[in-house]
C-alpha positions in Angstrom: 46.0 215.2 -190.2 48.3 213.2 -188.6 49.7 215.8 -186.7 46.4 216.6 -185.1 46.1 212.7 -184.0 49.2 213.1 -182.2 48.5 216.1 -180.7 45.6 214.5 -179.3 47.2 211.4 -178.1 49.5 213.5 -176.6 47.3 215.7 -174.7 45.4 213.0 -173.4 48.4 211.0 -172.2 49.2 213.9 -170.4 46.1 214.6 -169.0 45.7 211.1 -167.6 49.3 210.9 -166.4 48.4 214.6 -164.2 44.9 213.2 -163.0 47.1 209.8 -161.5 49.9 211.4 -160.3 48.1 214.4 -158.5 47.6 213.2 -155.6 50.6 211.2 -154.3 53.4 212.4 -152.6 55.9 213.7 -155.0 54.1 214.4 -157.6 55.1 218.0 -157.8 58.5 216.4 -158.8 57.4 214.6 -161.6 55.4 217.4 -162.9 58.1 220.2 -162.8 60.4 217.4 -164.8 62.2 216.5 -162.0 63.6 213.3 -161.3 61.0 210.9 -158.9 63.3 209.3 -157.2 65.2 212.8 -156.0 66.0 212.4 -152.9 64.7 215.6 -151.1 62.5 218.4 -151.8 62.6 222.3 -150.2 58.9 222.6 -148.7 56.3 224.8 -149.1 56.3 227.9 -147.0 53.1 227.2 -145.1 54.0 223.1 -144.9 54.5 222.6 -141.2 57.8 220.5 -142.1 59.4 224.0 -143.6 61.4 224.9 -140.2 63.1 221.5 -140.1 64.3 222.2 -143.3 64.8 219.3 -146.3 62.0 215.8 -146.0 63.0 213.1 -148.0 61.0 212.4 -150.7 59.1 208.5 -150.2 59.8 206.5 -152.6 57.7 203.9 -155.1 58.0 200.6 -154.1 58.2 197.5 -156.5 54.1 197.7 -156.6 54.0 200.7 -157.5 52.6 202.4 -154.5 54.5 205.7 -152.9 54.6 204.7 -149.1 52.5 207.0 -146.8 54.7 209.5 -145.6 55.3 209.6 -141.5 54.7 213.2 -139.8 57.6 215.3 -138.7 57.7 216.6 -135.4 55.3 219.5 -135.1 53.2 218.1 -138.3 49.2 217.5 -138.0 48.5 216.1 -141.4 47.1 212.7 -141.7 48.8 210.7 -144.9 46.7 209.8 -147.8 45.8 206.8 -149.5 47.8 207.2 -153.0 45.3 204.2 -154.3 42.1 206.2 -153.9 40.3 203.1 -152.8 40.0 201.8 -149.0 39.4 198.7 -147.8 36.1 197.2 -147.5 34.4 196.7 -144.0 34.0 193.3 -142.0 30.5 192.4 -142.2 28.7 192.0 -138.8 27.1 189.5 -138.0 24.6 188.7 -135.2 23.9 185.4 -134.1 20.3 184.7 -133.3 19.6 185.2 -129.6 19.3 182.2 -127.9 15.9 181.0 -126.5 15.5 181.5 -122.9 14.7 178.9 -120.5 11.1 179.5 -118.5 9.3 177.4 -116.1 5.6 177.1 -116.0 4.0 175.1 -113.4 0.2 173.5 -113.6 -2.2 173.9 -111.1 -2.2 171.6 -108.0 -4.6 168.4 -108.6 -6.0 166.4 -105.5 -7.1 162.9 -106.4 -7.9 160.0 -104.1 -3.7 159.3 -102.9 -2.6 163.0 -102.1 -2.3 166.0 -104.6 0.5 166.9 -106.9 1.3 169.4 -109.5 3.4 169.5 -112.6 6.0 171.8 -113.7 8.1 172.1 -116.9 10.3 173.9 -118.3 10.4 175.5 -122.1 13.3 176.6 -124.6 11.5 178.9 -126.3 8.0 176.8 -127.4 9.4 173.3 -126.9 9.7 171.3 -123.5 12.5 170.6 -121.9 12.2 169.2 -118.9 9.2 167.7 -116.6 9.1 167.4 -113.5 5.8 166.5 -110.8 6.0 168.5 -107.3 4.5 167.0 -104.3 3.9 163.4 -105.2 3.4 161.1 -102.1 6.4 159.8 -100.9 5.4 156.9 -98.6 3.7 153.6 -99.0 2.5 152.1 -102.0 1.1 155.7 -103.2 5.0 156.3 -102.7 6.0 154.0 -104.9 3.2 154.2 -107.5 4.4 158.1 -107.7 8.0 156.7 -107.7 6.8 155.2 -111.2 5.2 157.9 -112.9 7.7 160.2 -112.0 10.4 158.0 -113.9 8.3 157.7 -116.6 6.9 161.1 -117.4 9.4 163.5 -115.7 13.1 164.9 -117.0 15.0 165.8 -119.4 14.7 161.9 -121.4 11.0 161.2 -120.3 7.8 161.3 -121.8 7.0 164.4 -121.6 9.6 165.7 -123.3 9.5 163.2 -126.1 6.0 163.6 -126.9 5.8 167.8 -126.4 1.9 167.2 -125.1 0.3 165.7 -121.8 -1.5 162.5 -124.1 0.5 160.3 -122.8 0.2 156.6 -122.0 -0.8 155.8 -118.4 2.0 153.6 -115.7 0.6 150.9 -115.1 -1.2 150.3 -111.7 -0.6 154.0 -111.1 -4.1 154.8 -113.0 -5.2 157.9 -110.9 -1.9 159.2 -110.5 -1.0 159.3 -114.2 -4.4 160.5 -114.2 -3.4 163.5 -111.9 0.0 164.3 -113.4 -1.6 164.1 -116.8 -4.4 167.2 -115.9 -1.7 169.2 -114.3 0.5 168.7 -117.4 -2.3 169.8 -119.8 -2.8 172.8 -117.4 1.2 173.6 -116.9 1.1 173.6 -121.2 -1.9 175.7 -121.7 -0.3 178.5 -119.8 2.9 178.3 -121.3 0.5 178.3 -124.8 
């Protein structure tokens, strides 16, 4: 009986030590009973290395691993991993695609001091930047328009803080907030 548990043991131990050492360089060695650490080894007839005569044999290093063994001239084989695992791949990633910038402009709006229009620009679905086209430039109407366009236009304005045209009117420059208010409405209802 305990003969047959050892001859078990045995043959397993065996079998394990041929299944590890089967594929790394060398191993031919080990399993003839030869030294692993001899230091060269008469190739194969068909191994491309046979005309140059004697490789050396690679040897284990302190981990354990059998180095990958470099080509000689006139050699095509690619070395083998001796661990049987390979490294896992990077993961990609993909940032999100930035939002592009468009410009939508509302429809020109004539009221009693001239006619403007209103055009904004959009990152995606929010505003970023207002901006009225056409205001008049001269007279009081110059200067009223001076007013609401500091107001309600660029990048800091109303417009842009409140996303929507309700916004609150500059004073004495009723009909021109007025104006600049419709054309914003419009301008947002085509970028809806």
């Amino acid at each position: 009986m305990r003969r047959a548990i050892l001859a078990i043991t045995g043959l397993a131990a065996s079998t394990s030590a041929l299944v590890v050492l089967k594929g790394s360089p060398g191993a031919s060695q080990v399993a003839q009973g030869l030294p692993a650490d001899q230091a060269s080894v008469a190739p194969a007839a068909g191994d491309p290395g046979a005309a140059g005569g004697v490789r050396p044999t690679p040897r284990p290093s302190a981990s354990g691993r059998v180095p990958a063994a470099r080509p000689t001239s006139g050699a095509s084989r690619t070395p083998r991993s001796t661990t049987g695992t390979s490294a896992p791949a990077a993961p990609r990633t993909t940032a999100a695609p930035k939002p592009t910038l468009r410009t939508v402009s509302g429809p020109t709006v004539t009221y009693e001091y001239g006619s403007l229009s209103v055009q904004i620009t959009l990152s995606g679905s929010r505003i970023v930047n207002a901006t009225g086209i056409g205001l008049p430039q001269s007279g009081q109407s110059g200067q009223r328009s001076d007013d609401v366009q500091r107001t309600y236009s660029g990048t800091s304005g109303e417009v842009v803080q409140q996303q929507s045209a309700d916004l609150d009117t500059v004073s004495n420059a009723t009909a021109t907030s007025n104006a600049y208010q419709q054309s914003l409405q419009a301008a947002i209802d085509r970028a809806g």
